[in-house]
C-alpha positions as CSV (number, residue, x, y, z in Angstrom):
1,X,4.4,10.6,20.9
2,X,5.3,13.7,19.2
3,X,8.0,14.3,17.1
4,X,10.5,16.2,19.3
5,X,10.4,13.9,22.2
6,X,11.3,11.0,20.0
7,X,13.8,13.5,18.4
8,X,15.5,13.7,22.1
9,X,15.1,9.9,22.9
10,X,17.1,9.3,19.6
11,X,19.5,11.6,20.7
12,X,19.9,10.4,24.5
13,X,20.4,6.9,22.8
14,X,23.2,7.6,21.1
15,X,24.8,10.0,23.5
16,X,26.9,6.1,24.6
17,X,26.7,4.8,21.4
18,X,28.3,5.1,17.9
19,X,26.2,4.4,14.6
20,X,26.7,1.8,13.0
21,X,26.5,1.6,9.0
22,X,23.5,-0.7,8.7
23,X,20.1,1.4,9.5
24,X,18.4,-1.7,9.9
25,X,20.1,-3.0,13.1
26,X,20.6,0.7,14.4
27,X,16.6,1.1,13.6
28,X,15.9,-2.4,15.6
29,X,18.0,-0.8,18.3
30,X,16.9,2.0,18.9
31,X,13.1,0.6,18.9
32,X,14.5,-1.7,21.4
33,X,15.7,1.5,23.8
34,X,12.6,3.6,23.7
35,X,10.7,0.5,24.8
36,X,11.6,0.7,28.2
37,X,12.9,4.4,27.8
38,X,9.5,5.7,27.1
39,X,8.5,5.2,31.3
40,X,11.1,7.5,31.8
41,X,12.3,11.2,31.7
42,X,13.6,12.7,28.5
43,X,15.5,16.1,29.3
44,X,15.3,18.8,27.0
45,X,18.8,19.2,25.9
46,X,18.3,23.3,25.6
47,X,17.2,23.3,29.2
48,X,14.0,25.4,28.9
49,X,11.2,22.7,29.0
50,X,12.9,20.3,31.2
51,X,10.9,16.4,30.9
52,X,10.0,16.3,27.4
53,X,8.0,13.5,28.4
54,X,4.4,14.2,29.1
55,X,2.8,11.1,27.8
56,X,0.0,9.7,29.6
57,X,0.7,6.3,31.4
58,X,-1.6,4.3,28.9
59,X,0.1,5.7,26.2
60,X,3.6,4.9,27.2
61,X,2.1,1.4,27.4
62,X,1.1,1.5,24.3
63,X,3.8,2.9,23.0
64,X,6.2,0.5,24.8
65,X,5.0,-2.6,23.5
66,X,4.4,-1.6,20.0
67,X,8.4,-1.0,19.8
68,X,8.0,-4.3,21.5
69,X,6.3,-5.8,18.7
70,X,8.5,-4.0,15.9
71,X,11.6,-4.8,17.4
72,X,10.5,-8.5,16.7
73,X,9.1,-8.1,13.4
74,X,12.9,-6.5,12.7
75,X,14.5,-9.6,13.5
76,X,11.9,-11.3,11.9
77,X,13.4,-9.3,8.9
78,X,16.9,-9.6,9.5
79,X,16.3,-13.1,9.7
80,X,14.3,-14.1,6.5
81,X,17.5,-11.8,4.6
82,X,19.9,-13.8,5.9
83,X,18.6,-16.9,4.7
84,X,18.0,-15.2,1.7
85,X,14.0,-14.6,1.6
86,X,14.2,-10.9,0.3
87,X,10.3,-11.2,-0.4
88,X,9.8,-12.6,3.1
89,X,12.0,-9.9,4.8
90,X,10.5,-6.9,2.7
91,X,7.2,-8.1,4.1
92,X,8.2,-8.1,7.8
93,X,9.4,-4.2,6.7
94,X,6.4,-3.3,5.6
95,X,4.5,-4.7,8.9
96,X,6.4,-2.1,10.7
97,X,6.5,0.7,8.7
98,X,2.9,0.8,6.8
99,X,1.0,0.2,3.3
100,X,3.7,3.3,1.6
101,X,6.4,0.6,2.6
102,X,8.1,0.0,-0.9
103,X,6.9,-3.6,-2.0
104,X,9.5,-6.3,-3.1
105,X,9.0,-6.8,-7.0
């Protein structure tokens, strides 16, 4: 998916919503949204291309249950910190966001 659509799904999800101050939950969130969001339309808010969403069928598949799969591994996460397994939780992280994930040490 390229950058500006997920720019504009971002954008569209918190057009009802207010941030919160803790990026992980908003992060979990808003993983949570474009999974099902990704099957629809995404409106260019400067109303020249109108859908921004041009992503083949199989993709948005694809694309839809990886944010599937992250959004678990987040509360996977959330949940190892709050029992207080910052190694555990840091690990879970790193699943989701790659190798260049900061390690715990």
């Amino acid at each position: 998916m390229g950058s500006y659509l997920l720019e504009n799904m971002i954008l569209d999800y918190y057009e009802s919503r207010d941030p919160t101050t803790w990026p992980d939950l908003e992060f979990k969130q808003v993983i949570k949204y474009i999974e099902s969001a990704i099957y629809g339309a995404v409106n260019d808010p400067k109303l020249i291309q109108g859908d921004l969403n041009k992503v083949e069928l199989a993709d948005r598949f694809k694309i839809s249950l990886r944010c599937a799969s992250d959004y678990a591994k987040c509360a996977e996460a959330r949940e190892l910190e709050s029992v207080g397994d910052h190694k555990g939780a840091i690990g879970k992280w790193a699943e989701v966001f790659g190798d260049l994930f900061p390690a715990f040490t």
